[in-house]
VMD Tcl script that builds the backbone (N, CA, C; Angstrom):
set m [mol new atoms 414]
animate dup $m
set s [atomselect $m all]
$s set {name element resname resid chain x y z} {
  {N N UNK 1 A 12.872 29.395 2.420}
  {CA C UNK 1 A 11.590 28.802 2.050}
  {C C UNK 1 A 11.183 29.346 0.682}
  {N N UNK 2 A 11.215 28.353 -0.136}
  {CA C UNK 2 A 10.490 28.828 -1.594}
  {C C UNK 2 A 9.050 29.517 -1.418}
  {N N UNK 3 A 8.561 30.025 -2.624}
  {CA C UNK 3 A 7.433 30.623 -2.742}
  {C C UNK 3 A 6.333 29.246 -2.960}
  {N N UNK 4 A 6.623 28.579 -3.444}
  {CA C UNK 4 A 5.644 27.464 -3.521}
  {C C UNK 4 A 5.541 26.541 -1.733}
  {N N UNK 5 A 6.752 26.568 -0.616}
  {CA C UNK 5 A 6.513 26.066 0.541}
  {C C UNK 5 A 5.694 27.168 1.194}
  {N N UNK 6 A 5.773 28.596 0.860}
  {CA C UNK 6 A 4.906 29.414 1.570}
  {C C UNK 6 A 3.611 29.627 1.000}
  {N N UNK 7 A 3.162 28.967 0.252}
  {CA C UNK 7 A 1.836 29.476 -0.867}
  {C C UNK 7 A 0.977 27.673 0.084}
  {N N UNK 8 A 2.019 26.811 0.083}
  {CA C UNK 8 A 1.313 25.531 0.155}
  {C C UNK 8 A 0.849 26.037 2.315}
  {N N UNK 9 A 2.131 26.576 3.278}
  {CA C UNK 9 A 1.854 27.388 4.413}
  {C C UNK 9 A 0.610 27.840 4.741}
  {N N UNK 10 A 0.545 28.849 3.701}
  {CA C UNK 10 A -0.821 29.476 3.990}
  {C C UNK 10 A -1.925 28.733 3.672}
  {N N UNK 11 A -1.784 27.788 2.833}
  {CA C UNK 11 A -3.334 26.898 2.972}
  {C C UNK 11 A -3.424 26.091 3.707}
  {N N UNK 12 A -2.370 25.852 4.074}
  {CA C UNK 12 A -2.404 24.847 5.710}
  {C C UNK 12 A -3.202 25.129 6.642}
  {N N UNK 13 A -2.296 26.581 7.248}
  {CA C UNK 13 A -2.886 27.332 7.867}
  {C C UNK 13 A -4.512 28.072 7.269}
  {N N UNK 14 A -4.908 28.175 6.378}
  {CA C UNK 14 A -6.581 28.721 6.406}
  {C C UNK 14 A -7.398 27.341 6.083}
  {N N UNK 15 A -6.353 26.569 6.344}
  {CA C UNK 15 A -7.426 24.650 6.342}
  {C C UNK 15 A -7.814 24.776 7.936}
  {N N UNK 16 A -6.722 25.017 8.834}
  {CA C UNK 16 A -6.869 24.601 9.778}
  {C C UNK 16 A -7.318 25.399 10.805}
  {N N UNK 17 A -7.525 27.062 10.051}
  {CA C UNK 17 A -8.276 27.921 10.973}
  {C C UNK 17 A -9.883 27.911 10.535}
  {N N UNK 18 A -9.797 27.418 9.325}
  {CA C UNK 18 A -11.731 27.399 9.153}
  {C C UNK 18 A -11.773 25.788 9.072}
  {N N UNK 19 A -11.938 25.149 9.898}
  {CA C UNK 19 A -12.602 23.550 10.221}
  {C C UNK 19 A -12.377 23.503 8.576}
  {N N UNK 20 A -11.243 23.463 7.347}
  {CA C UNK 20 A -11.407 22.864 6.527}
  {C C UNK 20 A -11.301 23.373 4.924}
  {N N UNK 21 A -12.061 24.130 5.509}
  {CA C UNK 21 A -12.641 25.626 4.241}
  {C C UNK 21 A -11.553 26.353 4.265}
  {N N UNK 22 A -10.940 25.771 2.502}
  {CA C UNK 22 A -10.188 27.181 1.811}
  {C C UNK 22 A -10.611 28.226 1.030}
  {N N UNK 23 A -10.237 28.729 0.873}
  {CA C UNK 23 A -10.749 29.978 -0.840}
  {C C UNK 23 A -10.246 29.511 -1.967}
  {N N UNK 24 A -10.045 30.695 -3.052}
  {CA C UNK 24 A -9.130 30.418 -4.216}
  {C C UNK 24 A -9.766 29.124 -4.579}
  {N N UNK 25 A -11.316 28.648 -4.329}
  {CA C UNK 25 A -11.939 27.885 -5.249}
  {C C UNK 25 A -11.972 26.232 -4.822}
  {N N UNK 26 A -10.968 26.539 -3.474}
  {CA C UNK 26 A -11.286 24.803 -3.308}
  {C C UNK 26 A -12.112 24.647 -2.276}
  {N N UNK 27 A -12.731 25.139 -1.683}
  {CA C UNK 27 A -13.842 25.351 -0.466}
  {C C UNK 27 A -13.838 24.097 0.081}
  {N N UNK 28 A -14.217 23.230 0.444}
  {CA C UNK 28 A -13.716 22.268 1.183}
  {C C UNK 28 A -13.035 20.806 0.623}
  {N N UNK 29 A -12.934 21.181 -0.233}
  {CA C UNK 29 A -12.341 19.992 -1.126}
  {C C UNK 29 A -10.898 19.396 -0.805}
  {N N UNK 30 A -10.445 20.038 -0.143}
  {CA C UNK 30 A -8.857 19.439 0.322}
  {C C UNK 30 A -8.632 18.607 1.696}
  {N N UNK 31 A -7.894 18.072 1.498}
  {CA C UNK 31 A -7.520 16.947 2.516}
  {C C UNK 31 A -6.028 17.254 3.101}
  {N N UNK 32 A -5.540 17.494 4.245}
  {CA C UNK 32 A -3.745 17.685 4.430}
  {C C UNK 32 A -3.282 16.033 4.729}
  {N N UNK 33 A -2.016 16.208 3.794}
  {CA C UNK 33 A -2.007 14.815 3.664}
  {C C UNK 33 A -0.387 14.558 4.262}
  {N N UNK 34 A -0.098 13.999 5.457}
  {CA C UNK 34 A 0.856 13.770 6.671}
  {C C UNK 34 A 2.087 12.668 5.645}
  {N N UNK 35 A 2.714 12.490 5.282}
  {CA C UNK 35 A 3.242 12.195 4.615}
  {C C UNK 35 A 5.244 11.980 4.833}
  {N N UNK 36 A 5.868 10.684 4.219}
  {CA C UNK 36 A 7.541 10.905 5.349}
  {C C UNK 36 A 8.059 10.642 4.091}
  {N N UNK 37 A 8.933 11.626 4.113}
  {CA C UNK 37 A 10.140 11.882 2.659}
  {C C UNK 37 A 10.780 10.272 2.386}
  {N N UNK 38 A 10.504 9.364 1.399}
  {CA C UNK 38 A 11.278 8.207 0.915}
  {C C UNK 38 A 12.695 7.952 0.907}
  {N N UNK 39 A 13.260 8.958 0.699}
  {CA C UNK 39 A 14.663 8.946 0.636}
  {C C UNK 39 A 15.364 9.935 2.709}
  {N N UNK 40 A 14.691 10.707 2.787}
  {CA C UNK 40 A 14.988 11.695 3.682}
  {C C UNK 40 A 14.702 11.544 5.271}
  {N N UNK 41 A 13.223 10.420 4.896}
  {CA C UNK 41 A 12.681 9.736 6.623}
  {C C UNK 41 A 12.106 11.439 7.057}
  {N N UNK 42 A 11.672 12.686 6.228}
  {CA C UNK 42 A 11.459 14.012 6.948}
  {C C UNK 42 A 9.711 13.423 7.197}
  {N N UNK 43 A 9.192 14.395 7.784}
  {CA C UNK 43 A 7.804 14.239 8.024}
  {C C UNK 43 A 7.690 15.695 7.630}
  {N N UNK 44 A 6.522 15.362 6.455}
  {CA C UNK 44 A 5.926 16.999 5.584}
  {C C UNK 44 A 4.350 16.746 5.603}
  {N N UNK 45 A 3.681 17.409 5.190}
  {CA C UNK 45 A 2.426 17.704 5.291}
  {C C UNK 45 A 1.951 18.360 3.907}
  {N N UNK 46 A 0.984 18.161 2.646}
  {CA C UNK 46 A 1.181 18.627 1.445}
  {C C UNK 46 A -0.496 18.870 1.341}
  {N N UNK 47 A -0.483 20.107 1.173}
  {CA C UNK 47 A -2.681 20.349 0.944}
  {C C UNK 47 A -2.404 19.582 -0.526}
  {N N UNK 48 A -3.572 18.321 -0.745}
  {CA C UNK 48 A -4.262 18.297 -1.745}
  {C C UNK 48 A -5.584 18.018 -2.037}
  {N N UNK 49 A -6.129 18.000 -3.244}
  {CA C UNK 49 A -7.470 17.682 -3.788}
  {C C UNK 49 A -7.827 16.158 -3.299}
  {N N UNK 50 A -8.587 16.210 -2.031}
  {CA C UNK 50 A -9.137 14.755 -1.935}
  {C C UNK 50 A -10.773 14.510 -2.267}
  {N N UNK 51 A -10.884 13.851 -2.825}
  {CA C UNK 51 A -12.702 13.249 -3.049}
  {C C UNK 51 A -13.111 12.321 -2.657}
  {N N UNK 52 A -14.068 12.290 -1.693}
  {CA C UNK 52 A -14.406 11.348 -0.499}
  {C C UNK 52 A -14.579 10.163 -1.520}
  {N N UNK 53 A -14.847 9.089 -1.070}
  {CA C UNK 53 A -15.079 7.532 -1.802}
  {C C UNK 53 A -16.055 6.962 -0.806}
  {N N UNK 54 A -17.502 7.125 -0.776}
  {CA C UNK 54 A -18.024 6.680 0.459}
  {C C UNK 54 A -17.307 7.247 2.231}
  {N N UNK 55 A -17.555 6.391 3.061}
  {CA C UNK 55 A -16.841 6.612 4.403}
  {C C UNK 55 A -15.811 6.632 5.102}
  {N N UNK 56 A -15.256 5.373 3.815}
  {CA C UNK 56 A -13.243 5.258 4.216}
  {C C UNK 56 A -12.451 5.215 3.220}
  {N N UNK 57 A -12.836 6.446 2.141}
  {CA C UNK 57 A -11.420 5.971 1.264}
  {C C UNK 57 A -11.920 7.966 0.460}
  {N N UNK 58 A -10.574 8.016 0.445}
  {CA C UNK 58 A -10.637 9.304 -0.378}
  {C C UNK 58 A -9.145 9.109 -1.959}
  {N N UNK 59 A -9.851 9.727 -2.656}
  {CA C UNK 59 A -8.933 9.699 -4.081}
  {C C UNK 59 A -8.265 10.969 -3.927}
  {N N UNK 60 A -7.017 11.158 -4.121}
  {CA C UNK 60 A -5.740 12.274 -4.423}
  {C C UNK 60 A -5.305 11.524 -5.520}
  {N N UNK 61 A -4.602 12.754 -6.572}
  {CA C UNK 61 A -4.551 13.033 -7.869}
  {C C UNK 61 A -3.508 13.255 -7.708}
  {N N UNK 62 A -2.153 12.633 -8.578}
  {CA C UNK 62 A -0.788 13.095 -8.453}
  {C C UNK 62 A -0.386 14.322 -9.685}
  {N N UNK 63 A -0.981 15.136 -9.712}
  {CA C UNK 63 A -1.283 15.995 -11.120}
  {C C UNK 63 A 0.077 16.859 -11.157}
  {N N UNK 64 A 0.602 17.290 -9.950}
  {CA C UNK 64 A 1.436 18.520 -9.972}
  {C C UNK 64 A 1.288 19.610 -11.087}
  {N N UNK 65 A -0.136 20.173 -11.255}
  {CA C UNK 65 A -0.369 21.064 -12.444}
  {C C UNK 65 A 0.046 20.826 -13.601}
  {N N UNK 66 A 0.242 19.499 -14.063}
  {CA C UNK 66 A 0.649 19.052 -15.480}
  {C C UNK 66 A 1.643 18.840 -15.225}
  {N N UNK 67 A 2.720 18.954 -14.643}
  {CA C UNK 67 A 4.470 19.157 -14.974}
  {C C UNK 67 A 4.847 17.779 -15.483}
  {N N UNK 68 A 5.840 17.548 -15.573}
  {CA C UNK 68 A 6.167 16.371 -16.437}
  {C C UNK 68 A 6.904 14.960 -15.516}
  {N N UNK 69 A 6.874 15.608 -14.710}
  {CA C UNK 69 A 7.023 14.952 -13.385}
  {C C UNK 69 A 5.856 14.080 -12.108}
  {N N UNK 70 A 5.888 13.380 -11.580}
  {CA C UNK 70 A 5.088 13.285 -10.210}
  {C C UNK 70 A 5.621 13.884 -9.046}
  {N N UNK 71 A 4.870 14.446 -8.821}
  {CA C UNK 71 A 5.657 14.933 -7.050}
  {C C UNK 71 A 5.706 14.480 -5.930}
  {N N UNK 72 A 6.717 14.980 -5.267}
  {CA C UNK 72 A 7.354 14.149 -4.168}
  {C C UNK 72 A 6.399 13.312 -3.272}
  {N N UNK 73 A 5.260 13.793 -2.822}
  {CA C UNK 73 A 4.328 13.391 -2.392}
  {C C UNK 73 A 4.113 12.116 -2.960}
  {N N UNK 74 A 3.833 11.621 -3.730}
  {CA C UNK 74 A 3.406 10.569 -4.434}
  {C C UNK 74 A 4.333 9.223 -4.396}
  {N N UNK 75 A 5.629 9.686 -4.559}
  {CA C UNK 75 A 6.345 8.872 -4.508}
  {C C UNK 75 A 6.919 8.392 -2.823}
  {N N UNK 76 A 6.972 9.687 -1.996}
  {CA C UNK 76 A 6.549 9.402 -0.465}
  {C C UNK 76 A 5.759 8.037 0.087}
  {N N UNK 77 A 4.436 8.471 -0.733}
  {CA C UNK 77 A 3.574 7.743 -0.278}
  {C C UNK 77 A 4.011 5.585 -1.425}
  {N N UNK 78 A 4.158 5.840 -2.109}
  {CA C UNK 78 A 4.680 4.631 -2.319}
  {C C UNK 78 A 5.909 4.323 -1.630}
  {N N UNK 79 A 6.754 4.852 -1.321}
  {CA C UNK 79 A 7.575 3.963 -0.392}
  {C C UNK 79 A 6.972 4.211 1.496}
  {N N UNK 80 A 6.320 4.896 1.644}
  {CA C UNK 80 A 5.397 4.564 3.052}
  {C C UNK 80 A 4.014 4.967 3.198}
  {N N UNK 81 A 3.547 3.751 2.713}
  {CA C UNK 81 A 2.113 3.879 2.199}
  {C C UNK 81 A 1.062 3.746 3.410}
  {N N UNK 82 A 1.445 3.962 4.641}
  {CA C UNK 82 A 0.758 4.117 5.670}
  {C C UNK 82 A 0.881 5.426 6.184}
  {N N UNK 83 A -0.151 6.203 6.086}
  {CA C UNK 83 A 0.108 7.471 6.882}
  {C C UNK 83 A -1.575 8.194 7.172}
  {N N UNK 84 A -1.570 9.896 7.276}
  {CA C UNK 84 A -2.112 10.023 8.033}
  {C C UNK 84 A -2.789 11.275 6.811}
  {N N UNK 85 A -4.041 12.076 7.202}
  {CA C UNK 85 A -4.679 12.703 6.648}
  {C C UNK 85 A -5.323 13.726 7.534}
  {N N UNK 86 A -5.828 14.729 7.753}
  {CA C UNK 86 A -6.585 15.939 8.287}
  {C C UNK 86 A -7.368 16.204 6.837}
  {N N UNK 87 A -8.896 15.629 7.287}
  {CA C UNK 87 A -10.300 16.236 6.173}
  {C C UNK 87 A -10.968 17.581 6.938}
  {N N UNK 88 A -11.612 18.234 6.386}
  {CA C UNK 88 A -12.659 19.032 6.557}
  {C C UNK 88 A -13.357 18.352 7.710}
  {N N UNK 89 A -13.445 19.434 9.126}
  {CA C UNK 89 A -13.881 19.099 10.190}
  {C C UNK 89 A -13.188 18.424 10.884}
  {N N UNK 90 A -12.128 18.592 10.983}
  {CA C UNK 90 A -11.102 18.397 12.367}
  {C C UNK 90 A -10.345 17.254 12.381}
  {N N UNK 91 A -10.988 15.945 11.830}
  {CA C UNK 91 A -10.306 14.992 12.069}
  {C C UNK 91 A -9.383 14.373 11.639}
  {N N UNK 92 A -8.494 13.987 11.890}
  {CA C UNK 92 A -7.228 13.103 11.347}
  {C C UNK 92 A -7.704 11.472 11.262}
  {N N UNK 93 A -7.034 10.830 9.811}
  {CA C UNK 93 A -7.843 9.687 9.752}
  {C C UNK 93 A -6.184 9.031 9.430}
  {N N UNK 94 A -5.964 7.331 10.129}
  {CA C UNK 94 A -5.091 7.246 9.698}
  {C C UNK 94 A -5.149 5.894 8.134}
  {N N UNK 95 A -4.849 6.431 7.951}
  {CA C UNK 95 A -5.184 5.961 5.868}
  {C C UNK 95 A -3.972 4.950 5.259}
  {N N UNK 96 A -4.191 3.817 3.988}
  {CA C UNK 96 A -3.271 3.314 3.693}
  {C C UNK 96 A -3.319 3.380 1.977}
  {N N UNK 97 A -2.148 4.321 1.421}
  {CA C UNK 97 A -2.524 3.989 0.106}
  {C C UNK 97 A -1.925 3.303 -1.176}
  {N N UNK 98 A -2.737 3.524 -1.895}
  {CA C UNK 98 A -3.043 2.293 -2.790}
  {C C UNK 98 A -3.229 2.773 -4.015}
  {N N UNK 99 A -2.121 2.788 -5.135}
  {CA C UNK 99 A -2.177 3.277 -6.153}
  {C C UNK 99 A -2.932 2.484 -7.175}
  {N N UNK 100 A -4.067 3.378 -8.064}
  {CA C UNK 100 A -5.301 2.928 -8.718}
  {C C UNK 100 A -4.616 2.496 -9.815}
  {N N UNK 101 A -5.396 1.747 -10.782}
  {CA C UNK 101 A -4.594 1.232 -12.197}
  {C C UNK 101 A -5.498 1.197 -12.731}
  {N N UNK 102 A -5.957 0.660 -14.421}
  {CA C UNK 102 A -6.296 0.807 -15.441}
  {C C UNK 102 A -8.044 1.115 -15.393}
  {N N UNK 103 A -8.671 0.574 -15.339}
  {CA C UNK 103 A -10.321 1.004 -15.460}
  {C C UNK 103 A -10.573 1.666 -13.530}
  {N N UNK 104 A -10.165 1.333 -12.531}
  {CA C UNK 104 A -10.283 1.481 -11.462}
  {C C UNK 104 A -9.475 2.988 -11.088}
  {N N UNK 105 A -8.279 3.403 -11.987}
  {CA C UNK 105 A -7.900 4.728 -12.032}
  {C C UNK 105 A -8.492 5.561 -12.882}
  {N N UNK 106 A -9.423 5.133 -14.094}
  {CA C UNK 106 A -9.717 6.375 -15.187}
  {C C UNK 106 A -10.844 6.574 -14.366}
  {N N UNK 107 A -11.303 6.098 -13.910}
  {CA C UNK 107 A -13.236 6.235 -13.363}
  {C C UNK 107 A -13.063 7.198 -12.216}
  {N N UNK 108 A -11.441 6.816 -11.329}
  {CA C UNK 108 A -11.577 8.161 -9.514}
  {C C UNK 108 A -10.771 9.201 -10.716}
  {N N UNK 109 A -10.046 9.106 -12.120}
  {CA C UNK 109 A -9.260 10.179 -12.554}
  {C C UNK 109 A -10.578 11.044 -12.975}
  {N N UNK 110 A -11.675 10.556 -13.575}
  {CA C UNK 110 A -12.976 11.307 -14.053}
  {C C UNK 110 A -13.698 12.060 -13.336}
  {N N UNK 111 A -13.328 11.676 -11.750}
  {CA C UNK 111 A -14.054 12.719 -10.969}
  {C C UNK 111 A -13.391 13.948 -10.593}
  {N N UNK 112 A -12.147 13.692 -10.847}
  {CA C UNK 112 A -11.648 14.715 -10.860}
  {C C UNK 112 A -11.400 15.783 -11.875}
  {N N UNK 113 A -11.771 15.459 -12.814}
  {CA C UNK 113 A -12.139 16.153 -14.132}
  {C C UNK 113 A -13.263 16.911 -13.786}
  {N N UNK 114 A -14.056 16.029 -13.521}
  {CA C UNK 114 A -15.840 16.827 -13.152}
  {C C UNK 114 A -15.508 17.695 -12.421}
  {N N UNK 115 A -14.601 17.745 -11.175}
  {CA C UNK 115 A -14.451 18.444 -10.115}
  {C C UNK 115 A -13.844 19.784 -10.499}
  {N N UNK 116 A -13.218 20.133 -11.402}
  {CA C UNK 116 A -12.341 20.808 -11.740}
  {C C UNK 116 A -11.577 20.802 -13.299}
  {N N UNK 117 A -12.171 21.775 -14.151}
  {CA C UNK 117 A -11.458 21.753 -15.079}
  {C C UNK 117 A -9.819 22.502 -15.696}
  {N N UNK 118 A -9.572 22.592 -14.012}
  {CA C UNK 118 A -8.186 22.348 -14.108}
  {C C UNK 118 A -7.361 21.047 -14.133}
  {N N UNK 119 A -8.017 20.384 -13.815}
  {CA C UNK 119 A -7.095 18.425 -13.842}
  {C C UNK 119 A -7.263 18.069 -15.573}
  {N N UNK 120 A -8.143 18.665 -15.704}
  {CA C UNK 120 A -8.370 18.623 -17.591}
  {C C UNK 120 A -7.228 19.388 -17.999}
  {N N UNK 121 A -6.553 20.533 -17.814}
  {CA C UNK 121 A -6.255 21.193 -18.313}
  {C C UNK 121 A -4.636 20.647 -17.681}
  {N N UNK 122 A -4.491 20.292 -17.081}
  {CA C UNK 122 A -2.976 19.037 -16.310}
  {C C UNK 122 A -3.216 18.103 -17.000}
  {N N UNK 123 A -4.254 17.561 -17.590}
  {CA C UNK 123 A -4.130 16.151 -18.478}
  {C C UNK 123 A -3.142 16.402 -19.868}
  {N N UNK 124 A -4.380 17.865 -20.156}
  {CA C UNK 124 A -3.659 18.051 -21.348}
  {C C UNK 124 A -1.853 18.747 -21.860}
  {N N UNK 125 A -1.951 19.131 -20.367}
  {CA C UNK 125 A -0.491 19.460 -20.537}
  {C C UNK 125 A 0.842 18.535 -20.754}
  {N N UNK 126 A 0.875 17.379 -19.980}
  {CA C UNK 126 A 1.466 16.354 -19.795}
  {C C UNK 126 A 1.307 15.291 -20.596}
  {N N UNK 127 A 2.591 14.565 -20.745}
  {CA C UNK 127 A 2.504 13.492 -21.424}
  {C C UNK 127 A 2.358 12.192 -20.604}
  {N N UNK 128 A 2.626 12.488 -19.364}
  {CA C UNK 128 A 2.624 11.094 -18.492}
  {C C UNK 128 A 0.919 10.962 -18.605}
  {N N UNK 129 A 0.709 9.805 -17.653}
  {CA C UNK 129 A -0.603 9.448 -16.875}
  {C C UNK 129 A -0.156 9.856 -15.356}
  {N N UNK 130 A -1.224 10.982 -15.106}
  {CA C UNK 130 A -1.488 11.252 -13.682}
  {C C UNK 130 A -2.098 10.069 -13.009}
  {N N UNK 131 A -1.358 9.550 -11.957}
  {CA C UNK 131 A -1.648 8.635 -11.011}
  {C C UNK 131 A -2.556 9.158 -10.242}
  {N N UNK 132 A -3.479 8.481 -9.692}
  {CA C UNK 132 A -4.385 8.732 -8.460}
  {C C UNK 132 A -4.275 7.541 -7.478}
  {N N UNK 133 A -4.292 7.965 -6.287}
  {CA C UNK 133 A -4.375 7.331 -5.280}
  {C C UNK 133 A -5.193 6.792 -4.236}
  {N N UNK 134 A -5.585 6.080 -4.019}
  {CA C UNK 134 A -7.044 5.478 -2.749}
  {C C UNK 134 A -6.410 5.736 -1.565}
  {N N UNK 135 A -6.715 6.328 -0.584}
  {CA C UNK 135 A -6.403 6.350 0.492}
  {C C UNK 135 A -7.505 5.696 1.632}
  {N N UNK 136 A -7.434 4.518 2.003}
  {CA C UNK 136 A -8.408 3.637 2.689}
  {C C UNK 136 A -8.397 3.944 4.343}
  {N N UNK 137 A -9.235 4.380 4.918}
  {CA C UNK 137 A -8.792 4.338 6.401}
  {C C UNK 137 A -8.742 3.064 6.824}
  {N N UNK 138 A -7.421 3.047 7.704}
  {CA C UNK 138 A -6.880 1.868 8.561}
  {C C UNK 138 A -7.992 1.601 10.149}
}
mol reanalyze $m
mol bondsrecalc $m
mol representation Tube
mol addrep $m
């Protein structure tokens, strides 16, 4: 197990022992996002930054800390764009997503700026466009 599968472990685990609430600054801001390998058919589970959208739709940010890449997650979820989520407070929602595009992605990419001026600081690292994603409950 890499250091990055045991770093992503432990926030699993302190998501799911405090109804939600992590430390290290994301206090309830994360969503675990249930997710099946595109190529592999595995079933993984990946903590990220979700921001509610009203009652049924939350935005995830394909940022991978700037890298120059998208991560696996992302591309997961485009080839099986039906899956599942654990928010803050227990519940599992099952979600379908839906990758944002031109004025409808800069506006959920801006809240995540506000949210964190680390996604600023992943903008500026990278040359791609960080994708964001709608995740709609089904």
């Amino acid at each position: 197990m890499s250091a990055y599968d045991d770093w992503n472990k432990a926030v699993i685990d302190e998501f799911r022992a405090n109804d939600g609430t992590v430390s290290h600054g994301f206090g309830r801001g994360l969503v675990l996002l249930h997710h099946v390998g595109a190529k592999t058919g595995t079933a993984r589970v990946s903590p990220v930054m979700g921001i509610p959208s009203g009652d049924d739709t939350w935005f995830v940010a394909a940022s991978k800390a700037g890298a120059p890449e998208n991560p696996a997650w992302f591309h997961n979820l485009l080839a099986h764009p039906d899956v599942t989520i654990e928010v803050p407070g227990g519940e599992t929602v099952a979600v379908h997503a839906e990758q944002l595009h031109g004025a409808e992605r800069d506006a959920a990419w801006e809240l995540f700026k506000q949210r964190s001026d680390g996604f600023r600081q992943y903008e500026e690292k990278t040359t791609r466009v960080i994708p964001v994603v709608a995740l709609h409950r089904r």
